[in-house]
ROROPA-82490 format. One record per residue: x, z, y of N, C-alpha, C in turn; residue in one letter. Coordinates in nm, 3 decimals. Layout:
- X;Z;Y;X;Z;Y;X;Z;Y;a
...
//
This chain:
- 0.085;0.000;-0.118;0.000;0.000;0.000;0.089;0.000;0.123;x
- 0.074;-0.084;0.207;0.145;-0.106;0.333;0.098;0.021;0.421;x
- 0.228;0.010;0.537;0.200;0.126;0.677;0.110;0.067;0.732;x
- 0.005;0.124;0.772;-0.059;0.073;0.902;0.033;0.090;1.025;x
- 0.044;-0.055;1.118;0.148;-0.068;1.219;0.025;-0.072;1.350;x
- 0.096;-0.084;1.462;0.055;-0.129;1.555;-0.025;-0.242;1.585;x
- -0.052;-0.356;1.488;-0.096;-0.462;1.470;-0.211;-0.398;1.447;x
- -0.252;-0.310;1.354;-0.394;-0.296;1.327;-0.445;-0.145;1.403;x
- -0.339;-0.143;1.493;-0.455;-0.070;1.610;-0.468;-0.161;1.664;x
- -0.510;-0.271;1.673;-0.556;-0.339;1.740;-0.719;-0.384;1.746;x
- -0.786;-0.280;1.617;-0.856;-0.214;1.606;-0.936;-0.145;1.748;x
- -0.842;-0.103;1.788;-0.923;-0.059;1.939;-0.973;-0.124;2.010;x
- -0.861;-0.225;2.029;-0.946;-0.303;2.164;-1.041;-0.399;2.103;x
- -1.068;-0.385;1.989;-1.186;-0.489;1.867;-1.292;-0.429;1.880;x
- -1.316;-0.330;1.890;-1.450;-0.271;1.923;-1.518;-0.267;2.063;x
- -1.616;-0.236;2.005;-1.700;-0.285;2.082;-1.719;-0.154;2.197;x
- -1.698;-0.214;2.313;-1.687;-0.099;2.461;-1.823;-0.041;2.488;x
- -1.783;0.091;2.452;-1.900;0.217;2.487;-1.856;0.266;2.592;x
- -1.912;0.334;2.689;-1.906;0.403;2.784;-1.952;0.572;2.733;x
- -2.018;0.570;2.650;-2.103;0.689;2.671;-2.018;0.747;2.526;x
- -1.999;0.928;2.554;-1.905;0.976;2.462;-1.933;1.038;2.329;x
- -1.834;1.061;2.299;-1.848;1.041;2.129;-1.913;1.185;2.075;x
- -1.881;1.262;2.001;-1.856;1.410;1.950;-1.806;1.437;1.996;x
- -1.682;1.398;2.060;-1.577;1.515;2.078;-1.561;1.495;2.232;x
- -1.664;1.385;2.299;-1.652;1.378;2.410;-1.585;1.266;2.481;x
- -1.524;1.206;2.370;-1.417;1.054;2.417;-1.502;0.961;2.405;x
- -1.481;0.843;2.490;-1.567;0.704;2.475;-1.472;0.612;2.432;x
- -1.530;0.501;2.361;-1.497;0.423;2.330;-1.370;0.331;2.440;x
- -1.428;0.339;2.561;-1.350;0.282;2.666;-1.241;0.341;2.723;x
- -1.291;0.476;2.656;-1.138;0.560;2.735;-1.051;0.543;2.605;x
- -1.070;0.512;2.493;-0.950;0.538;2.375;-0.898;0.361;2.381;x
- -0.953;0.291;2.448;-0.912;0.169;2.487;-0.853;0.123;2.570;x
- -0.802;0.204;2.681;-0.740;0.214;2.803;-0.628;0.313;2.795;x
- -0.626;0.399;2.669;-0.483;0.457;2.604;-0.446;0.395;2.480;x
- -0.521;0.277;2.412;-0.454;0.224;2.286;-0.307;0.228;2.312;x
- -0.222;0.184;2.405;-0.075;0.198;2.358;-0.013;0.326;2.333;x
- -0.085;0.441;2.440;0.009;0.558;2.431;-0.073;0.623;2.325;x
- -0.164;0.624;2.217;-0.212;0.660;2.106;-0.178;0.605;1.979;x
- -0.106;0.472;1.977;-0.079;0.386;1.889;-0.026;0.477;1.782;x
- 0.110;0.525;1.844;0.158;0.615;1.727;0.067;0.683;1.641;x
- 0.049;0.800;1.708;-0.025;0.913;1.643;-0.116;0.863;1.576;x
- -0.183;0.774;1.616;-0.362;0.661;1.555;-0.249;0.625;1.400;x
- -0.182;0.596;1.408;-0.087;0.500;1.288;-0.089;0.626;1.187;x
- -0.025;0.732;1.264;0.010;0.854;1.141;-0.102;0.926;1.116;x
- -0.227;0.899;1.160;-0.327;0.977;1.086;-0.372;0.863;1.038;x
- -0.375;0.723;1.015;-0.438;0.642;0.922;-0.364;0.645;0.797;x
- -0.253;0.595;0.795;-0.119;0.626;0.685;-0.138;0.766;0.612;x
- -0.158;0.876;0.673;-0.179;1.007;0.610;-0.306;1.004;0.539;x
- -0.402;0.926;0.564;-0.545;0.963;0.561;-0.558;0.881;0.373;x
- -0.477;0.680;0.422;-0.473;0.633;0.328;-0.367;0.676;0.251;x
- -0.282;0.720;0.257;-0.180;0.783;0.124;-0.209;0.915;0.042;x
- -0.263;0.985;0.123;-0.359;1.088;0.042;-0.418;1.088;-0.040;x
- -0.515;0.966;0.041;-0.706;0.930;-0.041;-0.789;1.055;-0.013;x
- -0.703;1.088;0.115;-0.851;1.258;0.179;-0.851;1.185;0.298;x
- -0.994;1.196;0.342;-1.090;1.154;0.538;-1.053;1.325;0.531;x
- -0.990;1.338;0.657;-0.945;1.477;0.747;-1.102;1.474;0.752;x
- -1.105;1.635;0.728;-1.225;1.713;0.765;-1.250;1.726;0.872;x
- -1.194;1.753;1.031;-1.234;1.711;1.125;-1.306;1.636;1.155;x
- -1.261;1.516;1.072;-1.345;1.383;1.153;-1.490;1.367;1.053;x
- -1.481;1.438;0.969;-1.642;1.432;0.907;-1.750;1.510;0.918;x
- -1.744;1.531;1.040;-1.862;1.611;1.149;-1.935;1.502;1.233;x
- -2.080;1.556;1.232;-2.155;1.454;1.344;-2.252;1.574;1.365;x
- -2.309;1.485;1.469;-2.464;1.543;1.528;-2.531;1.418;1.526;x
- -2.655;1.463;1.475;-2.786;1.377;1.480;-2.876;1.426;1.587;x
- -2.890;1.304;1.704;-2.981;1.347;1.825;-3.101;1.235;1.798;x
- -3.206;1.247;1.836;-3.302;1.199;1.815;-3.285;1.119;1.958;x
- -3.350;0.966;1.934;-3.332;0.895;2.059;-3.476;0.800;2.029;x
- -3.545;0.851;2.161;-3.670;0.762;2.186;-3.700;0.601;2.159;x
- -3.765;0.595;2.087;-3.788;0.433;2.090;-3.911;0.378;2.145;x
- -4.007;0.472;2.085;-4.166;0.378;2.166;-4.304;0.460;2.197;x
- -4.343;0.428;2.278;-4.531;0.499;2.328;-4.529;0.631;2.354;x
- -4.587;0.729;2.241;-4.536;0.877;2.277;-4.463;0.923;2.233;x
- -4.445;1.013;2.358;-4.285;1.114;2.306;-4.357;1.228;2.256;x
- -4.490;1.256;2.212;-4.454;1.347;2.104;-4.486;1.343;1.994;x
- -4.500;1.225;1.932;-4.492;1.215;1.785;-4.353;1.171;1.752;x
- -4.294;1.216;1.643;-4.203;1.245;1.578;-4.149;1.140;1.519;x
- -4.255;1.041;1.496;-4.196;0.908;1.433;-4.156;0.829;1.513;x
- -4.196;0.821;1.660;-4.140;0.774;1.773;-3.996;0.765;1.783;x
- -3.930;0.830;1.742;-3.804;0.857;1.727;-3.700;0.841;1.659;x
- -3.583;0.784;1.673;-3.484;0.730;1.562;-3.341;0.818;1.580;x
- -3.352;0.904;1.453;-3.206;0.947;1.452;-3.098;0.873;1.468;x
- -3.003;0.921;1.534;-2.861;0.854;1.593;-2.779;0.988;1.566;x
- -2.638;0.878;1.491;-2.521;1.051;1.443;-2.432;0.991;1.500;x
- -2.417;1.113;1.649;-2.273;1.062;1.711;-2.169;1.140;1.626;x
- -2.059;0.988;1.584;-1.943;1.098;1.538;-1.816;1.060;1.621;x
- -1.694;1.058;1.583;-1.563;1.068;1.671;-1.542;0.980;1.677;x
- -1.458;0.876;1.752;-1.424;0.767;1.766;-1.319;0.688;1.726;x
- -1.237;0.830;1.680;-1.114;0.823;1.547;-1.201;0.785;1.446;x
- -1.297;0.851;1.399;-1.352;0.838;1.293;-1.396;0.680;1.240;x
- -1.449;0.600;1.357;-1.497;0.477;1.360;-1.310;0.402;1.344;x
- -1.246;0.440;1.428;-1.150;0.344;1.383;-1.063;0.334;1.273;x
- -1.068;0.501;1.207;-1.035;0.552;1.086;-1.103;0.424;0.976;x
- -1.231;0.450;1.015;-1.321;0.376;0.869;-1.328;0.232;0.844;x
- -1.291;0.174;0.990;-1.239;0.041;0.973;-1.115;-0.027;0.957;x
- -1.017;0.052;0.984;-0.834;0.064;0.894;-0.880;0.032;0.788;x
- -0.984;0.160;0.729;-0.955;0.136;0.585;-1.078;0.015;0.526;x
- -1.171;-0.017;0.588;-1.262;-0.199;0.534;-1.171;-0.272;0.543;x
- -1.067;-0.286;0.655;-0.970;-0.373;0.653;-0.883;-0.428;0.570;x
- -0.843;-0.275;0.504;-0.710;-0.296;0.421;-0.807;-0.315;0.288;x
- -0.900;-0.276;0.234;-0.972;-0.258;0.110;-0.999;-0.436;0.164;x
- -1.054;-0.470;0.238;-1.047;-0.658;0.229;-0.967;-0.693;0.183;x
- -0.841;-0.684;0.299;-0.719;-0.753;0.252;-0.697;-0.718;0.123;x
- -0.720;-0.603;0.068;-0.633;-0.628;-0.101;-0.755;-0.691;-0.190;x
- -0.894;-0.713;-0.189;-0.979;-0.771;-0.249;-0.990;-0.935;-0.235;x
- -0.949;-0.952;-0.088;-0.939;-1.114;-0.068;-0.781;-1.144;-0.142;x
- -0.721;-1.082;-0.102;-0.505;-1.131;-0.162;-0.554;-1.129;-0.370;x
- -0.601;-1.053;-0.426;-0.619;-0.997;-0.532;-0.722;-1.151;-0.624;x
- -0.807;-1.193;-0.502;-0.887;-1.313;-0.554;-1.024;-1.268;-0.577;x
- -1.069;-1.074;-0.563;-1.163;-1.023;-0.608;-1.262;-1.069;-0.514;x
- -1.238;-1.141;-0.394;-1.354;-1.179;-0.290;-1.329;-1.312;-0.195;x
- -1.423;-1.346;-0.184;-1.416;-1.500;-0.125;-1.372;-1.466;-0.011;x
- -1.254;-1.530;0.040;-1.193;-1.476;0.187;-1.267;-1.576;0.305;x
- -1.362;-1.678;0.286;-1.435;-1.730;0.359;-1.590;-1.620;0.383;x
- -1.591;-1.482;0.338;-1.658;-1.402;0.394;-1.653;-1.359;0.509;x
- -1.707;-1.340;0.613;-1.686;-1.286;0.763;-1.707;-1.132;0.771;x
- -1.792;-1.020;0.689;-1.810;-0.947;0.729;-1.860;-0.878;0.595;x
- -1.800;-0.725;0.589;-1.818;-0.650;0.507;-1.940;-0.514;0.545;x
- -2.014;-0.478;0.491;-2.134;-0.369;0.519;-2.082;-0.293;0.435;x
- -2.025;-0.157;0.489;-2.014;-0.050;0.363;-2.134;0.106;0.413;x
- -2.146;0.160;0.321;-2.224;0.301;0.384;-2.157;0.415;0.362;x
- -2.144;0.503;0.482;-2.077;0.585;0.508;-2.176;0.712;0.416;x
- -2.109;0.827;0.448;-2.167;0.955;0.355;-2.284;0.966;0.458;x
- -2.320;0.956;0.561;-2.420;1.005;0.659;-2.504;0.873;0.611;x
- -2.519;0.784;0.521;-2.600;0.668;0.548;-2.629;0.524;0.679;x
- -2.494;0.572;0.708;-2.515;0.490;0.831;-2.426;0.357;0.731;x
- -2.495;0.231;0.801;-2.410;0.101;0.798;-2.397;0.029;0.912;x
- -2.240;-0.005;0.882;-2.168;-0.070;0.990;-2.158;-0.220;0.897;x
- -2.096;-0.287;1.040;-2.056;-0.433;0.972;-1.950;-0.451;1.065;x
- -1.864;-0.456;0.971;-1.719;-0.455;1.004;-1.660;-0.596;1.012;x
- -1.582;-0.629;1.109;-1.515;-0.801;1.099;-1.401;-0.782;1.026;x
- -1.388;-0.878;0.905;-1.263;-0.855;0.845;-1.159;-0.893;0.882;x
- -1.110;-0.968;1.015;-0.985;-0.995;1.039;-1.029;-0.986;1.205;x
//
């Protein structure tokens, strides 16, 4: 298994610009406007995370806030849970769709003319991740 380098924080500036903050209070736009001076440290907790095969317990905390969608606000179904989690966490989980591509497309286990992988996280959430 390769280091994750600097190349695949590039990860940061791939996502998609939030303004509004995470769990821990960081936005998407502010960890994008320090991608270089985070590069390191971002590298040695992905490398640690994938050489292990342990997600740091830190980052597997969320809150579920309920966010309005339609008519009244006081029925209950009106409402769609949303789990803010860290923003490490999001770039954590796409290091690793990345590299689990790359060794499934290199390996022959997947058509590398796929664009996009859906995995589900332990909270049930799905993302769709770009594989390159």
């Amino acid at each position: 298994m390769g280091q994750t380098g600097p190349e695949e924080i590039k990860l940061i500036k791939k996502t998609w610009i939030k303004n509004s903050p995470d769990l821990d209070g960081i936005s998407l736009s502010q960890l994008k406007s320090t991608a270089t001076e985070i590069c390191q440290p971002l590298s040695h907790i992905i490398n640690l995370s994938l050489l292990s095969g342990t997600f740091p317990d830190k980052l597997k905390t969320s809150k579920v806030v309920p966010i309005f969608k339609a008519v009244d606000k006081l029925r209950s179904d009106n409402y769609s849970p949303i789990s803010l989690v860290s923003s490490i966490t999001k770039i954590l989980e796409k290091a690793v769709a990345n590299r689990l591509v790359g060794h499934l497309v290199g390996n022959n286990l997947l058509n590398a003319t796929v664009t996009y992988i859906t995995h589900v996280t332990e909270l049930g959430r799905f993302f769709k991740t770009p594989l390159y």
